[in-house]
C-alpha angles and dihedrals in degrees: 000000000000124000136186132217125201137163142136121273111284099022094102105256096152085036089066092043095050088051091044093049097038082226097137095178096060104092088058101036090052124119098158144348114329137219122192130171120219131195111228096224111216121195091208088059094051089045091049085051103052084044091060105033095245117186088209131028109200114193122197114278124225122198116216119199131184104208085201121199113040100183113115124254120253100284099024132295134085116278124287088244099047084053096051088050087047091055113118101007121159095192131020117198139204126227106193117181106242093179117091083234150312110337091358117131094196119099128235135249114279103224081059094056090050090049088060096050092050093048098047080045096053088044088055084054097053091046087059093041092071103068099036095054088050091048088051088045088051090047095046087059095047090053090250109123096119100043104120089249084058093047090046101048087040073064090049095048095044089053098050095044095065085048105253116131122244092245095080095050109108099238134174119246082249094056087043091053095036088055097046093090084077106048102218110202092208088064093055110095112263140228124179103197109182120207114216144183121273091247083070098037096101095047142064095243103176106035086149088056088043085053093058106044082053086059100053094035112260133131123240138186132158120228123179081217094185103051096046079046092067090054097063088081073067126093109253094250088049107055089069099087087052094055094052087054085059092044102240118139094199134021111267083250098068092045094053095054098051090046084056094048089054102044094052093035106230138166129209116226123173145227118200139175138130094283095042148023105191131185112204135191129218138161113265106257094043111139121223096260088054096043090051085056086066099061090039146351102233089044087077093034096058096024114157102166141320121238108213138198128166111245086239090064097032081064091036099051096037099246141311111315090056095043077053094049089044088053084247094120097090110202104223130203126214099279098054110138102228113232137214106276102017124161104207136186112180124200123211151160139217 
């Protein structure tokens, strides 16, 4: 997975990196955007590790990358780097500054808060707009306004002029797939995450502006960065009073990944034998061809079945063999749909 992370200067875009990642150093070491991978520990992979006996235990990566500078380029638009960072994401967040300002525990207004998401919105549309505009200037010349391409992106244009991200269009799987040469960023799903003071890190202090974002689809949750930040110089197992004292009943980095997780809507399924013990991450819906391919090419190639066992019973029962024995290890066709939590061996032939 690939996220990215925006935000104006002074909202705590590299903050929030620096939490997300555990690399404490980062805000001062810093000379440019960032980019940092993180492992998504999962305690039912270690424990289907130590089960089976794995060598290696390999937890699902995510990729975090600043996009650094969000003013436009001369003539509209956001900056040729900050595109190229932007390339292949599957998720873009937000980083809104919740604090009235540097060191200041208040919170600010939100109305404030929501003019800064529809400006750095209708920033992400013009961005789109360019391309499109000079794709609908090539195809006039060329006598094709009214080629089906020309009528579908005269839709597009039409949608991000009056600033509404591409995203919310009701398009076909052939449009969709017609439009991803231009990788729109308003067609990326989007998180606002806003950074407040410590004073506002127990509450829920912009339920209006939650409210909101849940209506245009976008995903929201509040995190006090810089003070989770502090506790990273803490053991693991230690910074939990000060949380509490926060009032946070989990670390921001939990939170963001199973915002993630939601708002792309993903399930974890799992691969485990005496060499490895794998997580995996799919779409909600993949069927189990599809989600061999994953592990391997010729796994979907040559797929015969999957035998399947929930992680749960996999734990309960001791392993394969015995979910096998208890009638637990279900054998799947194709067109399985993979579940959260599945522990899966495909066999195959080729």
């Amino acid at each position: 997975m690939k996220i990215g992370l925006a935000g104006y200067s002074g909202s705590g875009v590299t903050t929030l990196l620096s939490l997300i990642s555990e690399d404490l150093d980062l805000v001062e070491k810093r000379t440019g955007p960032e980019v940092r991978s993180m492992k998504l520990r999962d305690p039912r992979l270690d424990r289907l590790a130590e089960m089976f006996g794995s060598k290696k235990t390999t937890p699902v990566h995510m990729d975090l990358v600043e996009l650094g500078d969000l003013r436009p380029e001369e003539g509209g638009g956001l900056r040729t780097g900050t595109l190229k960072r932007a390339a292949g994401l599957d998720a873009l967040v937000v980083v809104l500054r919740g604090f009235d300002a540097p060191m200041s525990p208040g919170c600010r207004p939100a109305d404030e808060l929501s003019e800064e998401l529809a400006t750095l919105v209708v920033e992400f549309c013009l961005t789109d707009l360019i391309p499109v505009e000079g794709r609908l200037t090539r195809l006039s010349k060329e006598g094709k306004l009214a080629s089906p391409e020309a009528v579908l992106l005269e839709r597009v244009k039409a949608q991000l002029e009056e600033g509404r991200p591409t995203r919310r269009m009701e398009l076909s799987k052939e449009e969709v797939k017609s439009l991803s040469g231009y990788q729109f960023l308003t067609q990326i799903p989007l998180m606002g995450v806003v950074n407040v003071g410590e004073e506002c890190a127990a509450s829920s202090p912009y339920p209006e502006f939650e409210a909101k974002c849940a209506s245009e689809g976008i995903a929201f949750f509040s995190t006090c960065a810089k003070a989770e930040q502090e506790l990273l110089d803490l053991p693991e197992d230690e910074r939990v009073p000060f949380l509490e004292e926060l009032g946070l009943k989990s670390p921001s980095s939990e939170r963001f990944v199973s915002r993630i997780f939601d708002l792309l809507q993903l399930v974890n399924f799992f691969t485990v034998n005496e060499r490895e013990a794998r997580g995996w991450v799919v779409p909600e819906g993949t069927r189990a061809i599809k989600a061999a391919g994953k592990v391997h090419d010729d796994m979907e190639r040559g797929f015969i079945r999957a035998e399947v066992v929930s992680c749960e019973e996999c734990f309960e029962l001791g392993g394969f063999a015995q979910a096998r024995e208890a009638g637990k290890l279900n054998v799947e066709g194709k067109d399985y749909i993979v579940r959260e939590g599945d522990v899966i061996q495909v066999r195959f032939n080729v």
